[in-house]
LOPA-467797 format. One record per residue (C-alpha): residue number from 0; z, x, y; residue in three letters. Coordinates in steps of 0.05 Angstrom, whole numbers, m for minus. Layout:
<NUM; <Z; X; Y>; "Ala">
...
! end
This chain:
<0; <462; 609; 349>; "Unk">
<1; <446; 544; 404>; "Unk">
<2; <418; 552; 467>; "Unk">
<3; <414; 507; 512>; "Unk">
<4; <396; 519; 594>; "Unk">
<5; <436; 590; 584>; "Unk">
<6; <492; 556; 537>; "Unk">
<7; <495; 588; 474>; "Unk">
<8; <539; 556; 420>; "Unk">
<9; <550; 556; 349>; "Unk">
<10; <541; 500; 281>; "Unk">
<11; <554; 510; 216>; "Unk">
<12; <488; 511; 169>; "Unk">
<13; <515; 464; 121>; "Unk">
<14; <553; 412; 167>; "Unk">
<15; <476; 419; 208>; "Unk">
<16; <452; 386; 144>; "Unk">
<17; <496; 319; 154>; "Unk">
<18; <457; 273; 193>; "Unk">
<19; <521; 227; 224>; "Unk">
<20; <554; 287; 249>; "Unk">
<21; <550; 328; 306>; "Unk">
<22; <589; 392; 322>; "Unk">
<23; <596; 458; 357>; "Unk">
<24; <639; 529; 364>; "Unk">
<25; <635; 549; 433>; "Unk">
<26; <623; 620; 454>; "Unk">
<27; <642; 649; 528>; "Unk">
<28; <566; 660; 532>; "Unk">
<29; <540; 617; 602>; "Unk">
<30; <470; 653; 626>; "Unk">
<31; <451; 585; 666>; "Unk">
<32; <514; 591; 702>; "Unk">
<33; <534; 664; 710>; "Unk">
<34; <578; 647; 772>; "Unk">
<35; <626; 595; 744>; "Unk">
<36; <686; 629; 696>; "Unk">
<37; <684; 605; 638>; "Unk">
<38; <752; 628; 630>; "Unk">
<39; <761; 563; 660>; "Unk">
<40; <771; 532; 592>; "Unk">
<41; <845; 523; 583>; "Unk">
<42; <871; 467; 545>; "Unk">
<43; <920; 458; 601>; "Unk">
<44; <867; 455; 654>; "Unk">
<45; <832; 379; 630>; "Unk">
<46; <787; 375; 699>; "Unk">
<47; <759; 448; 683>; "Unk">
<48; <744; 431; 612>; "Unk">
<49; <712; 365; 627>; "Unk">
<50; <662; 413; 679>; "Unk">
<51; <653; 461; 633>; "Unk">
<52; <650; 420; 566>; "Unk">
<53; <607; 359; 594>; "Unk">
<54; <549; 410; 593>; "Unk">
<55; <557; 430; 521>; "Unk">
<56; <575; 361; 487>; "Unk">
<57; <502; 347; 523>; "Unk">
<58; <476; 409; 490>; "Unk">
<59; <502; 388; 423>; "Unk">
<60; <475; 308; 429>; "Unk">
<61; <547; 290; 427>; "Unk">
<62; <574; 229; 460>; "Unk">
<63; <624; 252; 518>; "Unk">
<64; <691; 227; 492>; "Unk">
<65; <741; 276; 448>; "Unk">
<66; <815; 285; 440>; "Unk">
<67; <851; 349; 435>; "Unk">
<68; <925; 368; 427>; "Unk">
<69; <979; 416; 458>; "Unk">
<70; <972; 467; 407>; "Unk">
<71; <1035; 494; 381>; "Unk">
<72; <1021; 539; 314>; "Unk">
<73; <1052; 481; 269>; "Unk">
<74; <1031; 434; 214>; "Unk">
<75; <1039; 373; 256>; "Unk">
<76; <971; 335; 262>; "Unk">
<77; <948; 260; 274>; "Unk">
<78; <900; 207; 257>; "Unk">
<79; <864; 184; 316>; "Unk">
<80; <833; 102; 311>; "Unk">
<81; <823; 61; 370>; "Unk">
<82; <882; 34; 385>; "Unk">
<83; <915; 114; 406>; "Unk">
<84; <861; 157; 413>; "Unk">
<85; <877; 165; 492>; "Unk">
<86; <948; 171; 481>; "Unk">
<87; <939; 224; 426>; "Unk">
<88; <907; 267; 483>; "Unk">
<89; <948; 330; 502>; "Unk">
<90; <1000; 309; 436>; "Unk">
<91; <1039; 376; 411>; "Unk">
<92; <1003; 377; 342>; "Unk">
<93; <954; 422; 307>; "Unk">
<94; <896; 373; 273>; "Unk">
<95; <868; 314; 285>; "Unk">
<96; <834; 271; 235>; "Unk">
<97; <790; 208; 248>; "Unk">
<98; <739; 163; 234>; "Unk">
<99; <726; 122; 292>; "Unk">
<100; <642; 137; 311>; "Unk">
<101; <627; 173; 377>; "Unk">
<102; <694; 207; 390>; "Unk">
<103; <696; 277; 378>; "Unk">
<104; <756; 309; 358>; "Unk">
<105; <774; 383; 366>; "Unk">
<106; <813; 446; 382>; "Unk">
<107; <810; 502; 429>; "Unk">
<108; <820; 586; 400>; "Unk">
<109; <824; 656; 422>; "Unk">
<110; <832; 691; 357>; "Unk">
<111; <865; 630; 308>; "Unk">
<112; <822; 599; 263>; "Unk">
<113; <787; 530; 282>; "Unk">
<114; <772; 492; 221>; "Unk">
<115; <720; 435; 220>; "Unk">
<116; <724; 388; 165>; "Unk">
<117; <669; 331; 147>; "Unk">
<118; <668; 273; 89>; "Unk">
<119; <600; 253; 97>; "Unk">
<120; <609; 194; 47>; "Unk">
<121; <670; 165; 67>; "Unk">
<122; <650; 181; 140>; "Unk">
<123; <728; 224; 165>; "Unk">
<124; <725; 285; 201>; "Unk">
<125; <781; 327; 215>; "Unk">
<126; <792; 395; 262>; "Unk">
<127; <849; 439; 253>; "Unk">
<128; <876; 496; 294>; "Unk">
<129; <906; 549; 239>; "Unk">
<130; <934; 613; 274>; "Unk">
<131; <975; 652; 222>; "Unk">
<132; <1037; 615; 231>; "Unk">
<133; <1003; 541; 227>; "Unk">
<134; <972; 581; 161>; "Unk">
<135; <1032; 603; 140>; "Unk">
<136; <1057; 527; 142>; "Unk">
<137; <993; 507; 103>; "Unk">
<138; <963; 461; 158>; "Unk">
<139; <893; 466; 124>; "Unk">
<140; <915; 442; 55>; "Unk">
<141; <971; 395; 95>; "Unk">
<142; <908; 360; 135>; "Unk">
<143; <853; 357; 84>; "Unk">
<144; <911; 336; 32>; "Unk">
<145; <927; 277; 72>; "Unk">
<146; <848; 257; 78>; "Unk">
<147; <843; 257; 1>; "Unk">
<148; <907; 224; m16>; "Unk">
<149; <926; 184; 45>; "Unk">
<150; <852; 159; 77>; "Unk">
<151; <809; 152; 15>; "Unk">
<152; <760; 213; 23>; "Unk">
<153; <728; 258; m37>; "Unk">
<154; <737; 324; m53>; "Unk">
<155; <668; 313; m71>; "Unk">
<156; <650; 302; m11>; "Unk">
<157; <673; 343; 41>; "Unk">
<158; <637; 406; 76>; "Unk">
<159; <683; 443; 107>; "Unk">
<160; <674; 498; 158>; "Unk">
<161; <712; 558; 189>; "Unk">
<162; <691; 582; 256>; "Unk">
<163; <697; 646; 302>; "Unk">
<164; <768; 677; 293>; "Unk">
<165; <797; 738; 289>; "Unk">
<166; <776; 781; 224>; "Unk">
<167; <811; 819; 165>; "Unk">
<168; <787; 877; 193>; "Unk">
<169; <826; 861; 267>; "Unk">
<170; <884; 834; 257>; "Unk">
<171; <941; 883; 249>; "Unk">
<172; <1009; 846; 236>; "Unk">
<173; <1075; 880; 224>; "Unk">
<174; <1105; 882; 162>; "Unk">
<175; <1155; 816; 167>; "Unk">
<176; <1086; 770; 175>; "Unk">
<177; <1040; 816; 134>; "Unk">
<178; <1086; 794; 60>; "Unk">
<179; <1083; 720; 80>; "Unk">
<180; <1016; 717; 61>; "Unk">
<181; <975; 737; m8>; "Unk">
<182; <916; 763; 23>; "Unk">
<183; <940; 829; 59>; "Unk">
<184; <921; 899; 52>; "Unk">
<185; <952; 966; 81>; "Unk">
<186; <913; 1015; 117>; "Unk">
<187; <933; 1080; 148>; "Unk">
<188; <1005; 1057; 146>; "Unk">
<189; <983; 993; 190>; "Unk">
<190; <983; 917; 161>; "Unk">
<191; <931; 876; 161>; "Unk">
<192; <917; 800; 144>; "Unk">
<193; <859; 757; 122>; "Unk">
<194; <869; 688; 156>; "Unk">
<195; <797; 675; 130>; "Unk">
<196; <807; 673; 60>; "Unk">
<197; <879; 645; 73>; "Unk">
<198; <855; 575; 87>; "Unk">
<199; <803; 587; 45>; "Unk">
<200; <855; 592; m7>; "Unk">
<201; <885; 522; 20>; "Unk">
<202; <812; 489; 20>; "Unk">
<203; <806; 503; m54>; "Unk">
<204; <879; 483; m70>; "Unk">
<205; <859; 413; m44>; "Unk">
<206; <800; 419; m103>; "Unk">
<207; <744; 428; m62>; "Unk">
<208; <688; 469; m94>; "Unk">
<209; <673; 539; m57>; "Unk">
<210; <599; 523; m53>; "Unk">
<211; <622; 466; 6>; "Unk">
<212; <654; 510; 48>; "Unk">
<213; <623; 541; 102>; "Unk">
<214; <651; 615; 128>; "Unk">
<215; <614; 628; 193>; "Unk">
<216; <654; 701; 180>; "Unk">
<217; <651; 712; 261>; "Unk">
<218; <710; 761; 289>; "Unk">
<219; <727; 746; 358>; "Unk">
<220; <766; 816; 369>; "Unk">
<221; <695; 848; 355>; "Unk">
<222; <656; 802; 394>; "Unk">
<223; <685; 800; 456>; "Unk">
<224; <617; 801; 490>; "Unk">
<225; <610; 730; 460>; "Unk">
<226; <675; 701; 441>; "Unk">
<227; <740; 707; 473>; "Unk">
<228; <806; 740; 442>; "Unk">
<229; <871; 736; 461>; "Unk">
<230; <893; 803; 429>; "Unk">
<231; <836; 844; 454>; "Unk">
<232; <832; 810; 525>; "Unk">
<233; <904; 814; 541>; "Unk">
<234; <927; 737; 536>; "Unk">
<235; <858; 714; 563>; "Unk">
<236; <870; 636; 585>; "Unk">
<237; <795; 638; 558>; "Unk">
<238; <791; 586; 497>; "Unk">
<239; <737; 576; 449>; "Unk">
<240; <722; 502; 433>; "Unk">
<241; <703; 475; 365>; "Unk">
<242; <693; 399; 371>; "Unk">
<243; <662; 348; 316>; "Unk">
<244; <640; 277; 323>; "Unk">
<245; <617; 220; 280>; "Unk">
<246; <554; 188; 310>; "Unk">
! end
């Protein structure tokens, strides 16, 4: 855990260890500013985000630029350069992928799985939103895929990480979504699903080693003092940011 002036936010150890990136995983925890919501972050809401997410892009040492996307649980995702990056912004899509320096690229959660992904060789970092129906469509796999085959990067190479979501032990799906997906158990006649090991089962079919990927293993539905959750909070318009940038 980050604090900074009463913001407290979130890195991954190993994507700490890259010295070219920076990153975060917001939580809903604000002691410095305890009047302000902070359920101000919607990703429909840019003017509230920029108040609330110039403070913690300071925090972080990141430069105050990023894109984001209309999230819409698909596979749909882009590659952000120069040329688009500000007419990628508010795109329906689900990842984003880039290597342009000092633009951060990210994607806002309640309970779906934000995915930060880092080539620190070949200098491409990627952020994917994965609820269980952009998992079911294998946006992980579909995104990192595309950065080994399509943009040059190295399985070698890459540190991925998977931020504050909803757990195994939490989410309770019914039956028709519980037999999508391999990594399902039954308990006291309710259904349950790991989205965790889910994409962690796409990150590996890509050929990246286990030892590079970074579980932060952080359930939002039983941390609601820290992180928000759309399933416990009754559709909170709270959103949790996770944001990554090349400097």
């Amino acid at each position: 855990m980050k604090k900074h002036e009463g913001l407290e936010f979130i890195c991954s150890p190993k994507l700490e260890k890259i010295k070219n990136v920076r990153h975060f995983f917001s939580t809903k925890i604000d002691e410095g500013n305890k009047d302000f919501s902070l359920n101000a972050f919607n990703i429909y809401e840019k003017e509230k985000i920029n108040i609330n997410y110039k403070r913690i892009f300071k925090a972080a040492n990141m430069n105050f630029k990023y894109v984001y996307l209309k999230q819409v649980h698909g596979s749909n995702f882009y590659v952000v350069d120069e040329k688009n990056y500000e007419y990628v912004v508010g795109k329906e899509g689900d990842g984003l992928i880039t290597s342009l320096k000092n633009v951060a690229v990210g994607v806002l959660t309640a309970d779906c799985v934000p995915v930060l992904v880092c080539d620190y060789i070949n200098n491409t970092i990627a952020a994917i939103h994965a609820g269980w129906r952009g998992t079911d469509k294998e946006i992980t796999y579909k995104v990192i895929d595309y950065m080994i085959k399509k943009m040059g990067c190295s399985k070698d190479s890459m540190i991925v990480a998977i931020g504050p979501s909803i757990g195994p032990c939490c989410f309770e799906v019914g039956f028709d979504v519980a037999i999508k997906f391999k990594y399902n158990y039954k308990d006291n006649e309710k259904y349950y699903v790991d989205l965790w090991n889910e994409n962690i089962k796409q990150i590996l079919a890509c050929g990246i080693d286990k030892t590079q990927i970074d579980l932060l293993s952080l359930c939002t539905a039983c941390n609601r003092d820290m992180f928000y959750s759309y399933r416990k909070e009754n559709g909170t318009r709270g959103r949790l940011g996770a944001f990554i940038q090349l400097i």
